[in-house]
C-alpha positions in Angstrom: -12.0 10.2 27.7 -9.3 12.5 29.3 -6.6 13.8 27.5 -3.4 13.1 28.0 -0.1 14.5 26.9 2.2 11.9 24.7 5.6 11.8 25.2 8.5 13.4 22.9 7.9 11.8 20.1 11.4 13.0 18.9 13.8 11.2 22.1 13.9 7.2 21.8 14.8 7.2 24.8 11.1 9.2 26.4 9.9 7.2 24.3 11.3 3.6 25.9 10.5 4.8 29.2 6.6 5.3 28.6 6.5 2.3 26.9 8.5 0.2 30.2 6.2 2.8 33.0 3.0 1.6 31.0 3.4 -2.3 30.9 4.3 -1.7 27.0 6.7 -3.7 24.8 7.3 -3.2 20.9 5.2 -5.9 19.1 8.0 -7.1 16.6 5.1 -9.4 15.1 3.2 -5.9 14.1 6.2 -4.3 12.8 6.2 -1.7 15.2 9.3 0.9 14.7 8.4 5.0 15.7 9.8 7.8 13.2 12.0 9.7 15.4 12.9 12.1 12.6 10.6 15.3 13.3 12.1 17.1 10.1 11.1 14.0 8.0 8.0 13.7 10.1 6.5 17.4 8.8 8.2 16.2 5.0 5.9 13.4 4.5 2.6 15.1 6.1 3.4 18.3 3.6 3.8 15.7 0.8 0.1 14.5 1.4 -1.3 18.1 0.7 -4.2 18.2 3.2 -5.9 21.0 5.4 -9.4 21.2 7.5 -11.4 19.6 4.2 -9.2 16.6 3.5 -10.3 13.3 4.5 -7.4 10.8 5.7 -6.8 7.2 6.7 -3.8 6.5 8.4 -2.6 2.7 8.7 -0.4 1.5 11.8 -0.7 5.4 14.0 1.3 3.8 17.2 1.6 6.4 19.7 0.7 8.9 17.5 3.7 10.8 15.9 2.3 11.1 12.5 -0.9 11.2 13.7 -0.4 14.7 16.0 0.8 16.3 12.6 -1.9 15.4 10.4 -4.3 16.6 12.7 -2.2 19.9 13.4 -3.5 20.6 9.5 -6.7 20.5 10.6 -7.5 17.2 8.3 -10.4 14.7 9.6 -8.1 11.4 10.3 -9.1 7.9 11.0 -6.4 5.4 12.3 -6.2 1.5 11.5 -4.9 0.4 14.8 -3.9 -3.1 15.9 -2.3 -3.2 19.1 -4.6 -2.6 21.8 -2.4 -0.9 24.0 -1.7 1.6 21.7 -5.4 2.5 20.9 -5.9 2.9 24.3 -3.7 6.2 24.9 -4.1 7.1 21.1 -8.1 7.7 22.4 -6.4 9.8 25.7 -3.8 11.9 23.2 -6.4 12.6 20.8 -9.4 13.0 23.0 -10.5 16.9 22.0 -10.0 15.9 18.5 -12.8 12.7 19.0 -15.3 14.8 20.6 -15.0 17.0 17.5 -15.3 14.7 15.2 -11.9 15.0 13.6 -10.0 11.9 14.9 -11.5 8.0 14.7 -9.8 5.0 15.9 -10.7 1.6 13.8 -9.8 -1.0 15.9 -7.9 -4.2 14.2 -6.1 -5.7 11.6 -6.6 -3.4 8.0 -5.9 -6.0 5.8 -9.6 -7.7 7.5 -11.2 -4.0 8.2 -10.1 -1.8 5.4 -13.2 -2.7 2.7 -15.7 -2.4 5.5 -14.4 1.0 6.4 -14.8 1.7 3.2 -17.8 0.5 2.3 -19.8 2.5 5.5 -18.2 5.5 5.5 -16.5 6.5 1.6 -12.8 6.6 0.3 -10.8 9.2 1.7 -8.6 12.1 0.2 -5.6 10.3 1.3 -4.1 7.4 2.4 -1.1 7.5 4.6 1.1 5.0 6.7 4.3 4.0 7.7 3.5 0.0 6.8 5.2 -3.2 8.1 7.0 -5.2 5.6 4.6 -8.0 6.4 1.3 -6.1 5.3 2.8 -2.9 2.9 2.6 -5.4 -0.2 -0.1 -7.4 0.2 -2.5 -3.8 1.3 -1.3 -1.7 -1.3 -2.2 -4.9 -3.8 -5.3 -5.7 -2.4 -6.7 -2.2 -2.7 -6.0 -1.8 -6.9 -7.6 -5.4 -7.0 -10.9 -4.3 -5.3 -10.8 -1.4 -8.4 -10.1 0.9 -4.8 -7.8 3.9 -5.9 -7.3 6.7 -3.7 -6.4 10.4 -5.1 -2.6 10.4 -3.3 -1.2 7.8 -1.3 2.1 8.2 0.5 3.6 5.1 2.6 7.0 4.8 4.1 7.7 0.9 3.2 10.7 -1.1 3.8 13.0 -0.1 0.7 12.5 -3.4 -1.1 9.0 -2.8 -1.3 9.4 0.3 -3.0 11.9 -0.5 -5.3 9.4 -3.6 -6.5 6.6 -1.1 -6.5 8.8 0.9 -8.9 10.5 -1.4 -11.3 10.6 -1.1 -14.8 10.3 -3.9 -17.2 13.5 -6.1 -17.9 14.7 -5.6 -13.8 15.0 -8.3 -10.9 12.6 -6.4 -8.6 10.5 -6.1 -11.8 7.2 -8.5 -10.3 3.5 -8.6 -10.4 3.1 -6.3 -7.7 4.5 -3.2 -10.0 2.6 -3.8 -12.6 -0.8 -3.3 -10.4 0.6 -0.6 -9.0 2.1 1.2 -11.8 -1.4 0.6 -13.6 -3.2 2.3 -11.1 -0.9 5.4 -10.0 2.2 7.6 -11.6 4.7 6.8 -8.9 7.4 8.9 -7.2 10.0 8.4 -4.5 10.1 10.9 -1.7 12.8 10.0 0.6 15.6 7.3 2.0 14.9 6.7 5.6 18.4 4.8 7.4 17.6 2.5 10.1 18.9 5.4 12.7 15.4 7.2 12.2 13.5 5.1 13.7 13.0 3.7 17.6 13.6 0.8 17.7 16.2 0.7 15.0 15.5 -1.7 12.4 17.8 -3.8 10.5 17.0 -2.5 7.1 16.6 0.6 5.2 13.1 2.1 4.5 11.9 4.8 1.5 9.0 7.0 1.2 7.0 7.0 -2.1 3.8 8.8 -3.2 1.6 7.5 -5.7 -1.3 9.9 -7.7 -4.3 8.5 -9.2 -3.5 8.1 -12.8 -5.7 10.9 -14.9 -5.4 8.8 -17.9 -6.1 5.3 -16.2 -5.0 2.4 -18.7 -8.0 0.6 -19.9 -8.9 -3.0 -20.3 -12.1 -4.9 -21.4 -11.8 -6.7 -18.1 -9.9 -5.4 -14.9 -10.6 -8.2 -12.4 -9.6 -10.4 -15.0 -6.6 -8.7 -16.0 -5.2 -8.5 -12.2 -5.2 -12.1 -12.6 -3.8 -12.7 -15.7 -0.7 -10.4 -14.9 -0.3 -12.7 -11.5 -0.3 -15.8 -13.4 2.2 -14.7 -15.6 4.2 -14.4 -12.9 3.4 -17.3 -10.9 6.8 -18.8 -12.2 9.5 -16.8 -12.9 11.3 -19.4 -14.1 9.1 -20.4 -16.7 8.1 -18.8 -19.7 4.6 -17.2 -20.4 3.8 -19.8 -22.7 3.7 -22.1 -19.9 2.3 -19.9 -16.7 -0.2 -18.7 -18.9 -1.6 -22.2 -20.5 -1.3 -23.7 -16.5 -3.5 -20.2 -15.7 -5.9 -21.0 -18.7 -5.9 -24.8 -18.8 -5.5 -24.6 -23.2 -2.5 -24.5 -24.4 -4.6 -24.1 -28.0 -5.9 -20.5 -26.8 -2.5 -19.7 -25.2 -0.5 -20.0 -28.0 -3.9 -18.1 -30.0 -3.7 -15.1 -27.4 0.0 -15.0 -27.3 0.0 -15.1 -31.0 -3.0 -12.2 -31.4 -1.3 -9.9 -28.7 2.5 -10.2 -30.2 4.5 -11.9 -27.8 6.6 -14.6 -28.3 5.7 -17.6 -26.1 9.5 -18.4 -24.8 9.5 -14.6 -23.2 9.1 -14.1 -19.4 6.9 -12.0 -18.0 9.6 -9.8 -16.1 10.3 -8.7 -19.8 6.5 -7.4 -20.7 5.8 -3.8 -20.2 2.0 -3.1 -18.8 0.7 -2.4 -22.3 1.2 -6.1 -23.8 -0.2 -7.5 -20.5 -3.1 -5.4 -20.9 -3.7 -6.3 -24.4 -3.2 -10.0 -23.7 -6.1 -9.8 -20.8 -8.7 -8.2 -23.7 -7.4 -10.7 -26.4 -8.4 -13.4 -23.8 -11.4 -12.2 -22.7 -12.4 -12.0 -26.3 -11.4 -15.6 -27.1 -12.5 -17.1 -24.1 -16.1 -15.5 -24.4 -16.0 -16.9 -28.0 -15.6 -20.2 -26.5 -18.3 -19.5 -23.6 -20.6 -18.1 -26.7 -19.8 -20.9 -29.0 
């Protein structure tokens, strides 16, 4: 394909005025809000550390902002890209990079496309994206659950999402989401990013975060099952884990036997359990449940 120059990625209002000369409207269904900060733009693509060797996905490219300056450091990048208008110039932007090799457009929803990807062509170095509210969750999540954990991740999420990604035991946004993600990766926030940032503007506030591969990755006899003990813990929040557990398990005799092995006291919620006891409740389960199975 031909190349073709993108617009100023730093001017909303170039920006608006491609989109209305091409037929193009913001999908608000997809999320769809451009980083018009060039100075925070460059801040998140140092924070990934890459050069010509590093291997990227980026999730959600758009026209391309994010995309031009990971590709400026030489990385080899392939895009997750939904909207088809979008992929469509993204192939005439990036055209010299294609026929090199360094630039590959995967064309679809990531949440359906992201384990194929995987799965034909290897994990890359980093992952990278500025991710809808409707998808950032639910990705990140599915990703630790498939035992997928990428050396350095950095995603610019709506601020919510981060701050449940971060929680500590004991808080409101404390949910199952941090736990997977804290058991997976030491996480760090990277930057506040006001509505005014981004074209169009959105309502809410947004935050960068990176999260590094854990070197000393908490073990547990069972990880599969231990992502879904941790989520049935929190299926209620309301209730206690006496009672989320033993609906999870379907014996309130090996509840009360695991809650009892693992010391925690069955009227507790799980917003008040740090990773460790949830861990050790997954292996005193396993064990007792294979005692059953055995038996």
């Amino acid at each position: 394909m031909t190349k073709i120059n993108h617009p100023d990625y730093n001017s909303p209002a170039e920006l608006k005025t491609f989109m209305e000369s091409n037929g193009m409207a913001m999908q608000k269904k997809f999320g769809q809000n451009f980083l018009v900060n060039e100075q925070a733009r460059v801040k998140l693509i140092d924070s990934l550390d890459i050069d010509e060797n590093s291997t990227v996905w980026e999730v959600g490219p758009g026209l391309g902002s994010m995309t031009s300056e990971i590709l400026k450091r030489g990385a080899t990048l392939t895009v997750f890209e939904i909207d088809r208008g979008f992929i469509n110039f993204l192939h005439g932007f990036f055209a010299d990079y294609e026929e090199k090799g360094k630039f590959r457009i995967v064309d679809g929803d990531v949440l359906k496309n992201w384990k194929k990807e995987y799965e034909e062509n290897g994990l890359p170095d980093r992952f990278f994206g500025n991710l809808p509210y409707n998808i950032a969750a639910t990705l990140i999540a599915d990703t630790i659950e498939k035992d997928i954990r990428f050396e350095k991740a950095v995603f610019t999420v709506q601020k919510e999402v981060a701050l449940r990604a971060c929680a500590k035991p004991g808080s409101d946004d404390y949910s199952s989401f941090s736990i997977l993600c804290q058991w997976a990766y030491d996480l760090s926030p990277l930057m506040d990013l006001a509505g005014g940032n981004f074209w169009p503007k959105p309502n809410v506030d947004s935050r960068a975060f990176q999260m590094l591969k854990k070197s000393d990755f908490p073990c547990c006899k069972n990880p599969e099952f231990f992502t879904k003990v941790q989520r049935a813990l929190f299926s209620s929040r309301r209730k206690n884990v006496r009672n989320n557990l033993s609906n999870f398990i379907r014996s309130n005799e090996n509840t009360l036997l695991a809650l009892e092995k693992a010391g925690i006291e069955p009227t507790v919620r799980a917003e008040a359990l740090p990773i460790e006891k949830i861990l050790l409740l997954s292996d005193v389960l396993t064990d007792i449940l294979n005692l059953k199975i055995k038996n």
